[in-house]
N, C-alpha and C positions, 0 to 999 in steps of 0.2 A: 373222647371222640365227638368231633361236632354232629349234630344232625343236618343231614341234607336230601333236599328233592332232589332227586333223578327225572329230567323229564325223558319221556319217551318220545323220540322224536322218530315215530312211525309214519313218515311220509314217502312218497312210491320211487321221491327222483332227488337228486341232487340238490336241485336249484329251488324246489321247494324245501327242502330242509333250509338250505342257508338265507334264503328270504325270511324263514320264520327267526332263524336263531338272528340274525340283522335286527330282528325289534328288542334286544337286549343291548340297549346303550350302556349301560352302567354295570350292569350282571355280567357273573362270566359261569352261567348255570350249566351245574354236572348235565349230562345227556346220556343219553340209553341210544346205540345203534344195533337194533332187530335186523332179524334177518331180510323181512319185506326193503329197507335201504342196501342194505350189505350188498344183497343180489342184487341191486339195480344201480347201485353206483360204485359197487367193488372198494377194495383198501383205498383210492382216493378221496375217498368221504372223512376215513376218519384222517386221514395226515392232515386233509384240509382242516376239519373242526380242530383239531390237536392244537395246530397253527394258528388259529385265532383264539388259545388261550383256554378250551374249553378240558374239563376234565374227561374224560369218557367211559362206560360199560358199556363191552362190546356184549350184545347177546346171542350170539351163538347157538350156544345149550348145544355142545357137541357130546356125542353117543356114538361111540363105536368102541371097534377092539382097543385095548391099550395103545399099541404101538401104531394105529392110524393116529390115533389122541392124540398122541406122543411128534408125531410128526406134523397135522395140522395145527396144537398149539403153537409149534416152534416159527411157523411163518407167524401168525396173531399177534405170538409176544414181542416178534421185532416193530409192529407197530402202534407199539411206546403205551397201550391203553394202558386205563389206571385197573380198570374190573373186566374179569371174562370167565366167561361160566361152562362147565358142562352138566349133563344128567345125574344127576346121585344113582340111578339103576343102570347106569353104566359099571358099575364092579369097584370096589374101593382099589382094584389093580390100575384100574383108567386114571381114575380117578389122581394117583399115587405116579402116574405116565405124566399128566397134564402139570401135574407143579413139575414134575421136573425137568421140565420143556422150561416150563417158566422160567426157573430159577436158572437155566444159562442165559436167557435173553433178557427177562424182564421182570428181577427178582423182586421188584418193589406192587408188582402188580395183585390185586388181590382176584384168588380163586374161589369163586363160588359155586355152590351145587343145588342143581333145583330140584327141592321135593317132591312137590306136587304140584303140577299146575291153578294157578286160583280160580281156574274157568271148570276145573273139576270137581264132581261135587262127590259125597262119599258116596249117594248113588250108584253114582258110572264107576266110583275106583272099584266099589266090591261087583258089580255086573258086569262089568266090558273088560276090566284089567286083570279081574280074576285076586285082587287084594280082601283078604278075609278081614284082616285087623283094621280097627278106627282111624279115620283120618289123621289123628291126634298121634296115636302109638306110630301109625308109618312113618309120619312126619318126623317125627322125635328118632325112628329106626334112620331113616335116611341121614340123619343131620350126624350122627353120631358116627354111622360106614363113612360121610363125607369127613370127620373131623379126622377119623381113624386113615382115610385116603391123603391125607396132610391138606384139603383145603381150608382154608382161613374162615367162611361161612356159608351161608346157604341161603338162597332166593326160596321164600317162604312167605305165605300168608301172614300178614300181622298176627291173625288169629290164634297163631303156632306160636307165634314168638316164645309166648314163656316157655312154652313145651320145650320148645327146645334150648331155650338160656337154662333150663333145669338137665337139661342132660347132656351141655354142650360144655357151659359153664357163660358165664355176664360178657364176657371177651369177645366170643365166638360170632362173626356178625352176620348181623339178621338183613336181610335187603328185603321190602316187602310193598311186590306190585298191589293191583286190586284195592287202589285208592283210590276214591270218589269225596267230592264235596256234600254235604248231606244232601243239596239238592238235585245234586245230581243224576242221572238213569244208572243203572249197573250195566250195561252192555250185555259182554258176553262171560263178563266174571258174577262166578257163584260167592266167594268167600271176601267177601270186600269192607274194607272202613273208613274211617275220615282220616286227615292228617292228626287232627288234634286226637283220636284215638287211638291210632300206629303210638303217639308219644307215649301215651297211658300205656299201652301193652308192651313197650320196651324197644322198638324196633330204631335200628341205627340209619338207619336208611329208606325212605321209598321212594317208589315207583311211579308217577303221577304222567299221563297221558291226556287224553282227551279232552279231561277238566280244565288241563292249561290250551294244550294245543290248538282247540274246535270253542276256545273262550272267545266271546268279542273282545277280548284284553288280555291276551297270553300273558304280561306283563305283572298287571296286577293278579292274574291269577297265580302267577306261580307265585311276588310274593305272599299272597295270602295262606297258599300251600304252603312256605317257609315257616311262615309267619306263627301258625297253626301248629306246625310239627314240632317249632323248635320249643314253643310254648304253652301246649299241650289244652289249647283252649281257645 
C-alpha cells in the first residue's frame, strides 16, 4: 500500500477550496472533505473535486442508530468517494449498517472508524466521557469492535498505530490526523506528530491540514509532507 497525504481541505465555501486545490498543477493530491465544506457547499463539492481527478475522504464521522447509518451511507456511497467514516461508539451493529450500504453502492470505498479524537486528551476521555481505561487500551477496544463491525480501518492517532496493527493485524488501515511539521504550533490537537514519524510508527495514511493549507507554499508543503511520510525522515 502506497503512503499518502490526505490534505484536509477545511475551508468555509466552495470557491475557496477550488482556488486552493487550482495551485496543484502537476499533483492530483488525496483531500479530506469535513463537515465545516460538506455543510456549506453540499454533495456538489465532492462530484466537482472527484471530476478533476482528485481522490477523496469524505469525513462525516456518522453516529447514529444502525438503520439511520444505513440509510445516510447509502446517499454518500453513491458519491463515488474513495474513504467515509463513522464513530467506533456508534455499536459494531452501525457500524456492520454502514458497509453494508456501502457494499450495494460503492463497494470499492474504504470504511473507516474513529477512535478517539486527537484533539482528546486522556484527561477529558476519563473526566467528561466517563472512559475509566487508557487511551491506549480504548483505542485498541474501538479498532477491534470496528474491525469486528466489517470496517476496513480506523482514523487514529499515529500514536495508536501500533496499538492497534497489534490487535487489528499489519492489513487493517491506520489513517492518522494530528500531523504537524516540527515547526509547526499544535492547534487544537493534543496527540500529534510529524510526517517522517506517522512513517516510523506505521501509519498508512495521514491527515495533514493547516501545515499545507495556511503554508506560504501549499505546494511545496504538501510535497515535503509526502516527501517526509513516504521516506520516514
Amino acid at each position: 500500500m502506497k503512503r499518502e497525504v490526505i490534505i484536509a481541505c477545511d475551508f468555509s465555501s466552495q470557491k475557496e477550496t477550488l482556488e486552493f486545490l487550482d495551485k496543484f498543477t502537476e499533483e492530483k493530491p488525496f483531500v479530506k472533505i469535513g463537515m465545516e465544506l460538506f455543510y456549506s457547499a453540499g454533495p456538489q463539492i465532492v462530484e466537482e473535486i472527484k471530476k478533476r481527478g482528485h481522490k477523496i475522504f469524505l469525513d462525516l464521522k456518522l453516529h447514529d442508530i444502525p438503520n439511520t447509518v444505513h440509510k445516510a451511507m447509502m446517499n454518500l456511497a453513491g458519491l463515488d468517494v474513495d474513504m467515509v467514516n463513522v464513530h467506533a461508539a456508534g455499536t459494531i451493529e452501525m457500524m456492520k449498517a454502514a458497509k453494508e450500504a456501502l457494499r450495494k453502492k460503492n463497494s470499492n470505498a474504504i470504511l473507516l472508524a474513529v477512535t478517539q479524537l486527537t484533539s482528546t486528551s486522556e484527561e477529558v476521555m476519563h473526566n467528561e466521557l466517563w472512559i475509566d481505561h487508557s487511551m491506549e487500551e480504548t483505542v485498541q477496544h474501538y479498532a477491534h469492535n470496528a474491525l469486528l463491525g466489517e470496517c476496513d480501518g480506523v482514523v487514529c492517532s499515529p500514536l495508536e498505530v501500533q496499538a492497534v496493527m497489534q490487535k487489528c493485524g499489519k492489513d487493517f488501515v491506520t489513517v492518522t490526523p494530528g500531523i504537524r511539521f516540527a515547526t509547526d504550533d499544535k492547534g487544537d490537537q493534543k496527540r500529534v506528530t510529524t510526517p517522517a514519524k506517522a512513517h516510523e510508527l506505521g501509519s498508512h495514511y495521514i491527515v495533514v491540514g493547516r501545515s499545507i493549507t495556511a503554508s506560504a507554499d501549499p505546494v511545496a508543503a504538501y510535497r515535503k509532507a509526502q516527501s517526509e511520510f513516504e521516506r520516514g525522515m
